[in-house]
PDB file of N, CA, C and O in Angstrom:
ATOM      1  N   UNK A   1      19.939  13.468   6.326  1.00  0.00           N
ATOM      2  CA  UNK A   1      18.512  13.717   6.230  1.00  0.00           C
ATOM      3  C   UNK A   1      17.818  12.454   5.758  1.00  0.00           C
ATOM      4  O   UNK A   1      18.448  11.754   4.965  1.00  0.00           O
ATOM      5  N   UNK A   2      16.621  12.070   6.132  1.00  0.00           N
ATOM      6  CA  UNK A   2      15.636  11.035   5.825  1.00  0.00           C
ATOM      7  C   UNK A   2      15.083  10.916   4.635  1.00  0.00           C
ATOM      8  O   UNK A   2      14.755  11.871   3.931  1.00  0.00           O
ATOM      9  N   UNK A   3      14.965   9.855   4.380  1.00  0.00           N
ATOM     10  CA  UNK A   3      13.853   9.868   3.292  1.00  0.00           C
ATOM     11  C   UNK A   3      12.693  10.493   2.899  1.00  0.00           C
ATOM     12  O   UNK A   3      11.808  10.060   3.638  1.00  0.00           O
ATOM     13  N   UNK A   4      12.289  11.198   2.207  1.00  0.00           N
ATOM     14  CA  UNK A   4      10.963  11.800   1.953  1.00  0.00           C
ATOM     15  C   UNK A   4       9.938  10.823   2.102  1.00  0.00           C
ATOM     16  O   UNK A   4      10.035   9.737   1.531  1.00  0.00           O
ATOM     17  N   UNK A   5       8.973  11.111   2.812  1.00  0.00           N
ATOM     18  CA  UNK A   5       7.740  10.097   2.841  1.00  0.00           C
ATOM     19  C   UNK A   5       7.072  10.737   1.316  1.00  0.00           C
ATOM     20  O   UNK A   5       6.734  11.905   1.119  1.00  0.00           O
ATOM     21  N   UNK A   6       7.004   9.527   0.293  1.00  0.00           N
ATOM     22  CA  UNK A   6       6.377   8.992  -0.619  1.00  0.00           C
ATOM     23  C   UNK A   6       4.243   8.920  -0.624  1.00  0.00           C
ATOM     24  O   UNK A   6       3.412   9.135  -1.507  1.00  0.00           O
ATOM     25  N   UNK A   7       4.144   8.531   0.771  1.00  0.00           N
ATOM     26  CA  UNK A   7       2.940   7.492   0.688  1.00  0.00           C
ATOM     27  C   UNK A   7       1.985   8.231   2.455  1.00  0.00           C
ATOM     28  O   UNK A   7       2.269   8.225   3.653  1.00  0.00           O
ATOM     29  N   UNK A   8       1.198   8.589   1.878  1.00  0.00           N
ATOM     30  CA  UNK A   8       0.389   9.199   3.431  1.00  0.00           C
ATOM     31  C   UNK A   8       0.481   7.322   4.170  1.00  0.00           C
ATOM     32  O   UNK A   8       0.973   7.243   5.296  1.00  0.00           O
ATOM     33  N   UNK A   9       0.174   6.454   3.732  1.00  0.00           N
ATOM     34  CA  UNK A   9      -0.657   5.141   4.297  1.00  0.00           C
ATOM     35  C   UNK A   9       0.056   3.712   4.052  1.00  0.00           C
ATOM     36  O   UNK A   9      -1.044   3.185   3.892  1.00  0.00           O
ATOM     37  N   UNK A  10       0.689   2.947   3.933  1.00  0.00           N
ATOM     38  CA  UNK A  10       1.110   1.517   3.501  1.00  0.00           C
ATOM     39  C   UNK A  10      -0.165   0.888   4.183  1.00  0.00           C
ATOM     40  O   UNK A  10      -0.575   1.122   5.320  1.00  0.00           O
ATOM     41  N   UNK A  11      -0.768  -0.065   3.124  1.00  0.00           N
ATOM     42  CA  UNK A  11      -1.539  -0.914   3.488  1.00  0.00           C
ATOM     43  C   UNK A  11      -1.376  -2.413   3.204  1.00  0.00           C
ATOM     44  O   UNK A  11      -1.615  -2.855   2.080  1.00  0.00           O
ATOM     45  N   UNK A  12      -0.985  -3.173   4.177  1.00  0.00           N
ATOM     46  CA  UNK A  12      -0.465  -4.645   4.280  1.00  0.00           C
ATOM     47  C   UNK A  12      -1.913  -5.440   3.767  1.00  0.00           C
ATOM     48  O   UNK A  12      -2.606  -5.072   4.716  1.00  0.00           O
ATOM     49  N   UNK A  13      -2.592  -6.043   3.157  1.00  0.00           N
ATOM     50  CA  UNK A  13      -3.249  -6.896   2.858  1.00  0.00           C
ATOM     51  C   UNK A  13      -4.035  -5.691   1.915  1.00  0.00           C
ATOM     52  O   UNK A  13      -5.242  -5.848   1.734  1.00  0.00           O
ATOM     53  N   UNK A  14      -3.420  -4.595   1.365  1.00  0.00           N
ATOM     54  CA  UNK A  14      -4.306  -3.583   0.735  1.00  0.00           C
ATOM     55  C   UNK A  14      -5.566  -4.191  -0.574  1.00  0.00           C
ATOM     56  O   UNK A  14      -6.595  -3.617  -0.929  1.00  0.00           O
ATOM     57  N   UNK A  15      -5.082  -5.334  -0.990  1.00  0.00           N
ATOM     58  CA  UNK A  15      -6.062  -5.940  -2.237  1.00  0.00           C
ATOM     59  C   UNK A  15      -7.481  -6.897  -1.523  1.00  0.00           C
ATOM     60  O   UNK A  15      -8.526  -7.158  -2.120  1.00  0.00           O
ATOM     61  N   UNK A  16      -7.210  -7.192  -0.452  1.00  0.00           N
ATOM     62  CA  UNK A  16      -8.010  -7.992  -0.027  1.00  0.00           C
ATOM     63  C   UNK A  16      -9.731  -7.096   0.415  1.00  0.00           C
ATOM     64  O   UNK A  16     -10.063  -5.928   0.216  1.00  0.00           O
ATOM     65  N   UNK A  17     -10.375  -8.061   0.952  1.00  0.00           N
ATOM     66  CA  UNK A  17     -11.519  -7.202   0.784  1.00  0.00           C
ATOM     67  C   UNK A  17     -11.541  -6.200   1.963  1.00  0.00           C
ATOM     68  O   UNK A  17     -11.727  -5.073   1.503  1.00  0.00           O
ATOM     69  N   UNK A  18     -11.399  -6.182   3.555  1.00  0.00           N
ATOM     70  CA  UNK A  18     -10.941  -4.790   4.088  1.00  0.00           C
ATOM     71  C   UNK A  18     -10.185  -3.921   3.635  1.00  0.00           C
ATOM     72  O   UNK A  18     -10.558  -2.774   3.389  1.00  0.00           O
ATOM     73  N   UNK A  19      -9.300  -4.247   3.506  1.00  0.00           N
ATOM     74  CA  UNK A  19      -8.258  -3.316   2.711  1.00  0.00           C
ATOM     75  C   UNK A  19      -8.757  -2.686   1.660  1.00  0.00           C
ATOM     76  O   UNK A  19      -8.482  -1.487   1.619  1.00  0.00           O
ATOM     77  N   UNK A  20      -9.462  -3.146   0.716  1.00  0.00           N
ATOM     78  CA  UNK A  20      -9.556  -2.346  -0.183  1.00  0.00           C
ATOM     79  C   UNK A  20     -10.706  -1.268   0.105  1.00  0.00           C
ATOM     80  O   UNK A  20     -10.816  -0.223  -0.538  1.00  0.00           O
ATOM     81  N   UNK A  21     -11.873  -1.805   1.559  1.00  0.00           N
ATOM     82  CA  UNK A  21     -12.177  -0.769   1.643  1.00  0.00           C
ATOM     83  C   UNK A  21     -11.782  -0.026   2.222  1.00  0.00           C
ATOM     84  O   UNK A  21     -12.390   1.029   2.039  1.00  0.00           O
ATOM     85  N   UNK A  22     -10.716   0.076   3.174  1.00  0.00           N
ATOM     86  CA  UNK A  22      -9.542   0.697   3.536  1.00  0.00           C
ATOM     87  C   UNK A  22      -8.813   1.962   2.441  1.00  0.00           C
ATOM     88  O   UNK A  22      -8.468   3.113   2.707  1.00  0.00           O
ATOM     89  N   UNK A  23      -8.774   1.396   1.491  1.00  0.00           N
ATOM     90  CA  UNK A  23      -7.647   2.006   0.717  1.00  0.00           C
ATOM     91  C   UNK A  23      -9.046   2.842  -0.009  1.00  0.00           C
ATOM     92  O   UNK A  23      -8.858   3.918  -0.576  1.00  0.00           O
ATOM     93  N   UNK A  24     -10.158   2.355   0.059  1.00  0.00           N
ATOM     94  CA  UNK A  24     -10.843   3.370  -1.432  1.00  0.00           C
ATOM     95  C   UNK A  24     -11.508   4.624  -0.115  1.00  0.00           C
ATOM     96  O   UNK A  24     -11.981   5.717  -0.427  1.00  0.00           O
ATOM     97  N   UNK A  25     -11.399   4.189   1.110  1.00  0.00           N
ATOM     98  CA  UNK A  25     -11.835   5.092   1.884  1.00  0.00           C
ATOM     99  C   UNK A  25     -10.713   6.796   2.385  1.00  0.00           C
ATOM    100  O   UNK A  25     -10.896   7.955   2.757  1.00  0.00           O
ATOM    101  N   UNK A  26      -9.501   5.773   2.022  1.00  0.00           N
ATOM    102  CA  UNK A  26      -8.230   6.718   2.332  1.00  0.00           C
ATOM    103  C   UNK A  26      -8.353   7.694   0.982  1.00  0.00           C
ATOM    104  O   UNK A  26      -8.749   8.846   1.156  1.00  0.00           O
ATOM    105  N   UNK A  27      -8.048   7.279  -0.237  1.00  0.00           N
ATOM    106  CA  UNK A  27      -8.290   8.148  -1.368  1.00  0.00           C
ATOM    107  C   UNK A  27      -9.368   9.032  -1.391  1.00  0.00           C
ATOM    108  O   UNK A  27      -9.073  10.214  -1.569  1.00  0.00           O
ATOM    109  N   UNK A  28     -10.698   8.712  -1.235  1.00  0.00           N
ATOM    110  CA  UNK A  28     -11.694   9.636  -1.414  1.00  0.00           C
ATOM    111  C   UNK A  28     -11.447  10.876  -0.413  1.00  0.00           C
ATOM    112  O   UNK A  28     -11.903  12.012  -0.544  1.00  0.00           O
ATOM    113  N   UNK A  29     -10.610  10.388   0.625  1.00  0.00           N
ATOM    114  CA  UNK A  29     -10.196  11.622   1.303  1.00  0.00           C
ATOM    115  C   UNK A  29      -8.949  12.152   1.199  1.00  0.00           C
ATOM    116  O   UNK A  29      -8.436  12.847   2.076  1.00  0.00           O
ATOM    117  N   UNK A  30      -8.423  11.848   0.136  1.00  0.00           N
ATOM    118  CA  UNK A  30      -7.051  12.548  -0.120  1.00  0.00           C
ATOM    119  C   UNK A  30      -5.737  12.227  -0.070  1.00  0.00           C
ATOM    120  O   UNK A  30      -4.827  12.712  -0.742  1.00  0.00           O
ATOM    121  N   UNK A  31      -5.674  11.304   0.840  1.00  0.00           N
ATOM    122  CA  UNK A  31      -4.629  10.785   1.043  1.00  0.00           C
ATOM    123  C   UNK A  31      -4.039   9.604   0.009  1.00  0.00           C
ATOM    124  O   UNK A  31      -4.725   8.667  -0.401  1.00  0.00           O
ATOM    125  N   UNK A  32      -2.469   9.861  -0.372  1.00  0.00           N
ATOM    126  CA  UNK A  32      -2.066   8.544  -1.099  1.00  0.00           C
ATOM    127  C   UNK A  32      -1.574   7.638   0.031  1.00  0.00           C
ATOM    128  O   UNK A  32      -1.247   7.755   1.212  1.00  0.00           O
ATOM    129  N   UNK A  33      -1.712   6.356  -1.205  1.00  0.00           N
ATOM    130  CA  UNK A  33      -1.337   4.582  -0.537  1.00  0.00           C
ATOM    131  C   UNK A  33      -0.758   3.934  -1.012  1.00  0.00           C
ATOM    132  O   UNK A  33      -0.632   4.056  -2.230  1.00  0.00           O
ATOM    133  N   UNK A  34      -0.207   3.077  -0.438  1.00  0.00           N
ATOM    134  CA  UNK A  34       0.705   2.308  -1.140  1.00  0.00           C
ATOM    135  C   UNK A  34       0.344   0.841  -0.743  1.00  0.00           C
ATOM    136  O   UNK A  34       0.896   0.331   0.232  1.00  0.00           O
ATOM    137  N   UNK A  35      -0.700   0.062  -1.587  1.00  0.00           N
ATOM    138  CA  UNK A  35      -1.166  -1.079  -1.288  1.00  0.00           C
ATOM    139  C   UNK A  35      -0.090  -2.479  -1.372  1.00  0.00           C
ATOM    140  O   UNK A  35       0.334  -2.680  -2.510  1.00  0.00           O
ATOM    141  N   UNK A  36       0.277  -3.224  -0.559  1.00  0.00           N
ATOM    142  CA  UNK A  36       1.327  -4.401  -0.475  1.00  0.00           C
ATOM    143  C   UNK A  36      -0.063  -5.468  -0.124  1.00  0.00           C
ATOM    144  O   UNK A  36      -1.050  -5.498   0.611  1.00  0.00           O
ATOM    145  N   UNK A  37       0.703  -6.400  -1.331  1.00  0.00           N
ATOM    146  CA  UNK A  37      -0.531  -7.609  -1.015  1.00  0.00           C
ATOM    147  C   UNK A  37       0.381  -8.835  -1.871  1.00  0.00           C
ATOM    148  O   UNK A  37       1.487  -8.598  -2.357  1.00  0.00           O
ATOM    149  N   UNK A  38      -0.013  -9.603  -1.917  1.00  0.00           N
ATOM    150  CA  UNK A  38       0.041 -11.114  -1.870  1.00  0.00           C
ATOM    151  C   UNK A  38      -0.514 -11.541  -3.955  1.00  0.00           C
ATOM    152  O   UNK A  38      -0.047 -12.017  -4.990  1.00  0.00           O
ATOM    153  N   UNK A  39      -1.889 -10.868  -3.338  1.00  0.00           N
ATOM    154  CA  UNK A  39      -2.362 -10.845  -4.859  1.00  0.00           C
ATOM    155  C   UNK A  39      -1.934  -9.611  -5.565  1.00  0.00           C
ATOM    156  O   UNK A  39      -2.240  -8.523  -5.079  1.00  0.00           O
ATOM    157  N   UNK A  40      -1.268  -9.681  -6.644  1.00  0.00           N
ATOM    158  CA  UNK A  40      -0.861  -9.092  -7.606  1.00  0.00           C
ATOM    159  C   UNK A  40      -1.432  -8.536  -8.361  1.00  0.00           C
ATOM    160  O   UNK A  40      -1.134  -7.349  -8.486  1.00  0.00           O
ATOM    161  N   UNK A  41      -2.596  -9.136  -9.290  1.00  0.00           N
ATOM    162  CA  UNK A  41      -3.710  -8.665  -9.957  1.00  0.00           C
ATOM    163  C   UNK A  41      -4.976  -7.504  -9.094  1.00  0.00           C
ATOM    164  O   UNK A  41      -5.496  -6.453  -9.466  1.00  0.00           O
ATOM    165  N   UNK A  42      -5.093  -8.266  -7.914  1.00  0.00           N
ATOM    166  CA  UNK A  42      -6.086  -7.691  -7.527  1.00  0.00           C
ATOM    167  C   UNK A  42      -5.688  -6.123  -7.072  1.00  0.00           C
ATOM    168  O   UNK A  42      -6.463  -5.169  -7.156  1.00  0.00           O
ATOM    169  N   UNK A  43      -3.899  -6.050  -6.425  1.00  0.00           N
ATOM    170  CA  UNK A  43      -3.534  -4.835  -6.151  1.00  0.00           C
ATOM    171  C   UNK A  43      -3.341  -3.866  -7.705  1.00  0.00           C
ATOM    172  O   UNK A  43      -3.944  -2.828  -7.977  1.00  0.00           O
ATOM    173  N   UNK A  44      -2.864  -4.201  -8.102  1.00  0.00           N
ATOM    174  CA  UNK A  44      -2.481  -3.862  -9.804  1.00  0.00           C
ATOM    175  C   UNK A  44      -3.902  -3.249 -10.265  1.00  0.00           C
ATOM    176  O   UNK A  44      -4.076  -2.241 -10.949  1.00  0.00           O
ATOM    177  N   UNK A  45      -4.741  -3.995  -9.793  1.00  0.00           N
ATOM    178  CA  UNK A  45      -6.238  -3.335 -10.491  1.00  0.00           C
ATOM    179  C   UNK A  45      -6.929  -2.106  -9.462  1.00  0.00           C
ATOM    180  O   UNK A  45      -7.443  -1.092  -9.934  1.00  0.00           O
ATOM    181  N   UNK A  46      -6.873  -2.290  -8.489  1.00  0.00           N
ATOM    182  CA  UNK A  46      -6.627  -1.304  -7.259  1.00  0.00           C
ATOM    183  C   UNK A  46      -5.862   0.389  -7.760  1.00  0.00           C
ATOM    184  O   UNK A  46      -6.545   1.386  -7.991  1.00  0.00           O
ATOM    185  N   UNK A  47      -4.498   0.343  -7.824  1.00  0.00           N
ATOM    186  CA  UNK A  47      -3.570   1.022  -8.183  1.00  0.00           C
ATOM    187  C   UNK A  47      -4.181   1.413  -9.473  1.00  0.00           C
ATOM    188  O   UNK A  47      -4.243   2.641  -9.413  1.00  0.00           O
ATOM    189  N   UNK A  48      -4.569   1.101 -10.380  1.00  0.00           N
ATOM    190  CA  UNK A  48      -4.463   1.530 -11.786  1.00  0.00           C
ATOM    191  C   UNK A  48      -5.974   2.104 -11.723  1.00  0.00           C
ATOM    192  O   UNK A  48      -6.208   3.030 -12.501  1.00  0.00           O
ATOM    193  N   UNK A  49      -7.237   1.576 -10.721  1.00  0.00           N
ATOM    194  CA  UNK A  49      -8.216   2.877 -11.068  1.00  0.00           C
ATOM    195  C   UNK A  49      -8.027   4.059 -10.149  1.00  0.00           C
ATOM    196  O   UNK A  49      -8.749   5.038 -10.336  1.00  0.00           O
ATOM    197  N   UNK A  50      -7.040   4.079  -9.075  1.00  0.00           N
ATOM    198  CA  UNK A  50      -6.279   5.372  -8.580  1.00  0.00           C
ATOM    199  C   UNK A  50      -4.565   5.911  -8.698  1.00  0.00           C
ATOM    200  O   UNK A  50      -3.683   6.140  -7.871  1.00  0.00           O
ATOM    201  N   UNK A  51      -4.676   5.966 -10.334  1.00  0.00           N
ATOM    202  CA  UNK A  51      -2.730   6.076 -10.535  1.00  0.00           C
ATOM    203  C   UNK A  51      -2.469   7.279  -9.846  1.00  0.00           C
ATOM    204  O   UNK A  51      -1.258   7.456  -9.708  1.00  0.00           O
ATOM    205  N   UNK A  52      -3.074   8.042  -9.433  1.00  0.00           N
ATOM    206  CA  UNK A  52      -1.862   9.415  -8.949  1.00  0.00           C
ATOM    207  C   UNK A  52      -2.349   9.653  -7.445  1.00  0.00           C
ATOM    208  O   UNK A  52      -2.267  10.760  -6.912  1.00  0.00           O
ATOM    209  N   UNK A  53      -2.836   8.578  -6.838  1.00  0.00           N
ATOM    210  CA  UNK A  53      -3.132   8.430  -5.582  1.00  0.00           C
ATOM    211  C   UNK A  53      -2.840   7.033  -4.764  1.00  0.00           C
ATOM    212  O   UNK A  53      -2.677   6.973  -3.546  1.00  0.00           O
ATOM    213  N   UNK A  54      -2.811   6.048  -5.573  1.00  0.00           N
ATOM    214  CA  UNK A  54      -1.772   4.772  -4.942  1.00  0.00           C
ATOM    215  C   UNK A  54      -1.041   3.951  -6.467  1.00  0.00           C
ATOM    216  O   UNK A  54      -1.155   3.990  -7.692  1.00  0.00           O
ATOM    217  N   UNK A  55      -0.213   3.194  -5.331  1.00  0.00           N
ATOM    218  CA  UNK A  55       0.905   2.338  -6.164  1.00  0.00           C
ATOM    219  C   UNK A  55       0.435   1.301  -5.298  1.00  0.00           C
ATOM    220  O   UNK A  55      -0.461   1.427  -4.463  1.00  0.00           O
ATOM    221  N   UNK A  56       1.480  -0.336  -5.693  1.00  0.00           N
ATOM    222  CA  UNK A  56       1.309  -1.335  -5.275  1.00  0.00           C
ATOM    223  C   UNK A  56       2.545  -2.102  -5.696  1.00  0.00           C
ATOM    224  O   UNK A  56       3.237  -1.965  -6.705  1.00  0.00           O
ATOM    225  N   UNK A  57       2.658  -2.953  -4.665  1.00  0.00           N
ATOM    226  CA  UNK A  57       3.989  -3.941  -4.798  1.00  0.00           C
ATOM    227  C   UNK A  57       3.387  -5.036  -4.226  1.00  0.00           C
ATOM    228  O   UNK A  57       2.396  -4.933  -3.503  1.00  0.00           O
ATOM    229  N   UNK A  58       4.142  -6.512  -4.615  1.00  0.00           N
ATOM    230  CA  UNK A  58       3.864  -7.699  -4.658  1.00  0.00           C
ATOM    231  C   UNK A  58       4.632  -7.657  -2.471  1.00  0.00           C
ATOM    232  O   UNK A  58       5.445  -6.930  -1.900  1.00  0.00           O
ATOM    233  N   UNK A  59       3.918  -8.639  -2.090  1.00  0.00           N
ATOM    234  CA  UNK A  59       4.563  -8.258  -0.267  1.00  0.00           C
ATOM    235  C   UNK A  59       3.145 -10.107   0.406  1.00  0.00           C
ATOM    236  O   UNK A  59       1.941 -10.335   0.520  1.00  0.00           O
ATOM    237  N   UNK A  60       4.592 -10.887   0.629  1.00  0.00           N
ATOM    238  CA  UNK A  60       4.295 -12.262   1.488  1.00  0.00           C
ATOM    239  C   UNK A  60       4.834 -11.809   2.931  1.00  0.00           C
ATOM    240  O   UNK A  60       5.986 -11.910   3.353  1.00  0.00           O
ATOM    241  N   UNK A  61       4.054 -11.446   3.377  1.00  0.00           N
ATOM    242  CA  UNK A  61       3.990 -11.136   4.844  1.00  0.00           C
ATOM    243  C   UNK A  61       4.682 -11.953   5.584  1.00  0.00           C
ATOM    244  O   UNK A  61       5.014 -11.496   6.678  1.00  0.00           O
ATOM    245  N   UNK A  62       5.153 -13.501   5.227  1.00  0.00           N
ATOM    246  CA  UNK A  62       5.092 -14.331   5.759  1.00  0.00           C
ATOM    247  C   UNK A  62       6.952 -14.491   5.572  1.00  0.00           C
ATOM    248  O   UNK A  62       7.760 -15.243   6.117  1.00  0.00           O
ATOM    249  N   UNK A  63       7.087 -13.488   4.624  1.00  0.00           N
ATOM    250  CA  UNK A  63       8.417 -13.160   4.387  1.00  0.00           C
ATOM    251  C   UNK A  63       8.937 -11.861   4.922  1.00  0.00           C
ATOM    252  O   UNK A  63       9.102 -10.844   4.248  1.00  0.00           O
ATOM    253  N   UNK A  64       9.167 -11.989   6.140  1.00  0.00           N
ATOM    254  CA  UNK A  64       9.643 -11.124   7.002  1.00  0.00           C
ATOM    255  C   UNK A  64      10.514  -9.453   6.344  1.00  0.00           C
ATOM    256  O   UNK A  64      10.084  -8.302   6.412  1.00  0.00           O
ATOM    257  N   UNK A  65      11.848  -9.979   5.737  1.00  0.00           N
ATOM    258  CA  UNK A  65      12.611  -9.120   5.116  1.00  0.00           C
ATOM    259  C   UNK A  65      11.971  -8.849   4.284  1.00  0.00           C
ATOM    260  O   UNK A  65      12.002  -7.619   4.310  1.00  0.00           O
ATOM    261  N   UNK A  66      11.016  -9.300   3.051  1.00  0.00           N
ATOM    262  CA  UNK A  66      10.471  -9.228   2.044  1.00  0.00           C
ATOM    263  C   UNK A  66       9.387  -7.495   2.324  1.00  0.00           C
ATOM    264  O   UNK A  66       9.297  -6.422   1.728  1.00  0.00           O
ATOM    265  N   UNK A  67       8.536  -8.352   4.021  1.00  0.00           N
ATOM    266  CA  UNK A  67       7.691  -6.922   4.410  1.00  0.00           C
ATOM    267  C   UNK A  67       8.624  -5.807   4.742  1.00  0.00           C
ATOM    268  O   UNK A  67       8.351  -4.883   3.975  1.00  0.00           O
ATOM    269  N   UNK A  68       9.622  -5.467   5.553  1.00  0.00           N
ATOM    270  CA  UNK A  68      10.226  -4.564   5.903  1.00  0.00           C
ATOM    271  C   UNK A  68      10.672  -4.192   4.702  1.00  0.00           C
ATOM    272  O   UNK A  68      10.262  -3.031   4.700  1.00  0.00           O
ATOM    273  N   UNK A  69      11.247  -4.343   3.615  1.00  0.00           N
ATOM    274  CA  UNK A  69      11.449  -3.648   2.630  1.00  0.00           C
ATOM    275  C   UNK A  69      10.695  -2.701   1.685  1.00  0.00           C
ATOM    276  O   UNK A  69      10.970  -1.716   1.000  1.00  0.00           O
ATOM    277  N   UNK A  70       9.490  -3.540   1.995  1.00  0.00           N
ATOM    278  CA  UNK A  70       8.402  -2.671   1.204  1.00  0.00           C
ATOM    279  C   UNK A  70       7.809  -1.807   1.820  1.00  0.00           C
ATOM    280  O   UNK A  70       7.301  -0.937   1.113  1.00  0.00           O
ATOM    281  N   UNK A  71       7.613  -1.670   3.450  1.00  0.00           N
ATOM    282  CA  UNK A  71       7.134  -0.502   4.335  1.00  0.00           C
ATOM    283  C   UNK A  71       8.275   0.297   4.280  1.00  0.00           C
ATOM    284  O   UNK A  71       7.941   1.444   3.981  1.00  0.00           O
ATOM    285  N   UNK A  72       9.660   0.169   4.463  1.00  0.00           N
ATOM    286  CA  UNK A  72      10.635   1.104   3.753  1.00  0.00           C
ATOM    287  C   UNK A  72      10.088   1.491   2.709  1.00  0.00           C
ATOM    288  O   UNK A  72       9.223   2.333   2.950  1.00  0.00           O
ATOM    289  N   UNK A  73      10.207   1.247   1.628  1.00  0.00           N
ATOM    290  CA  UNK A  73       9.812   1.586   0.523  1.00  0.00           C
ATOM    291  C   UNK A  73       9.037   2.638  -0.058  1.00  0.00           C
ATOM    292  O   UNK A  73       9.229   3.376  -1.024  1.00  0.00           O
ATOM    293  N   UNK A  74       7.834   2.482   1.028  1.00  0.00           N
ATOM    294  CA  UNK A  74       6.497   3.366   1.081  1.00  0.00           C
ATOM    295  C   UNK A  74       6.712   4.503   1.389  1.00  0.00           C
ATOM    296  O   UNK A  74       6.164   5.442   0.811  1.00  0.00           O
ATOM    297  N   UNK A  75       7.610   4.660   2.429  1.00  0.00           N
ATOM    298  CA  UNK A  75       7.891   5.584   3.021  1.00  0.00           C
ATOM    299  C   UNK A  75       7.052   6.445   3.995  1.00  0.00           C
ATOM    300  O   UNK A  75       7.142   7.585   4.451  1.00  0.00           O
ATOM    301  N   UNK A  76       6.250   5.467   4.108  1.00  0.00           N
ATOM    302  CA  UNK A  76       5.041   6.096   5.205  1.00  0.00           C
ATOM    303  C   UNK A  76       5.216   6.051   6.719  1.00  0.00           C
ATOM    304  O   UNK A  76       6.183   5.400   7.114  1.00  0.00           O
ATOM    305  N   UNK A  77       4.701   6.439   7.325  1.00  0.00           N
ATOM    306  CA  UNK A  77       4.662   6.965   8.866  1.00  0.00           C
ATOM    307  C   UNK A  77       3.525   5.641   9.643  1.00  0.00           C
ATOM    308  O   UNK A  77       3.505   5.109  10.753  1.00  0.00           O
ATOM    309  N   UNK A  78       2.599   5.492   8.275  1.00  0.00           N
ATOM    310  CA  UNK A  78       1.192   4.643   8.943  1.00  0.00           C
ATOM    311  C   UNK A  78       1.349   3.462   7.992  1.00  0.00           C
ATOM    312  O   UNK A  78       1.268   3.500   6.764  1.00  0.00           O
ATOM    313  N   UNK A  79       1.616   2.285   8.859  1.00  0.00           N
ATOM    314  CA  UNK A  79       0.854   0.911   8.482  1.00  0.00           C
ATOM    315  C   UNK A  79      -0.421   0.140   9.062  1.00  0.00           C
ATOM    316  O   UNK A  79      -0.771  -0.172  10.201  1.00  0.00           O
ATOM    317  N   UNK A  80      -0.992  -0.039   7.720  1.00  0.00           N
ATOM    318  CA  UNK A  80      -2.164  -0.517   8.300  1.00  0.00           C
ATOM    319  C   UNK A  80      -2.220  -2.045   7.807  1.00  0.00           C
ATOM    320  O   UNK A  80      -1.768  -2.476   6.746  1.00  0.00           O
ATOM    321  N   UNK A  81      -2.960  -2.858   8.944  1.00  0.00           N
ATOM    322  CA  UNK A  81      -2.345  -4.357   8.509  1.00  0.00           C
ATOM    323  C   UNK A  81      -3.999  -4.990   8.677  1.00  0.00           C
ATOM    324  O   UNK A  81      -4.230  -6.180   8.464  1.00  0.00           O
TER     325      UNK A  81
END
């Protein structure tokens, strides 16, 4: 059997400025996220004014294995990049 999906959404650049309106648009409607970004702080601050609706992990896109681990991770169905 599979992994339980964790995360309605993974969002690849989730801290940046689409993304985040991305991500504050996904929450107000219910859905959790799991923001992967580059910036640390900015996701971290993201995540912490929605704790029981997203998380966040550090994710260099540019690091191939680095991304696939963390969309594993999420366990989501939807990436949004």
């Amino acid at each position: 059997m599979g992994q339980a999906r964790k995360y309605d959404f993974c969002i690849l650049g989730g801290a940046g400025m689409q993304g985040t309106i991305v991500a504050k648009d996904l929450i107000t409607s219910g859905y959790s996220i799991f923001i992967a970004d580059i910036n640390r702080a900015r996701a971290q601050k993201l995540s912490k004014k929605y704790p029981e609706m997203a998380t966040y992990s550090y994710v260099d896109v540019n690091d191939i294995e680095l991304t696939i681990d963390v969309i594993k991770r999420s366990g989501s169905y939807v990436v949004i990049n």
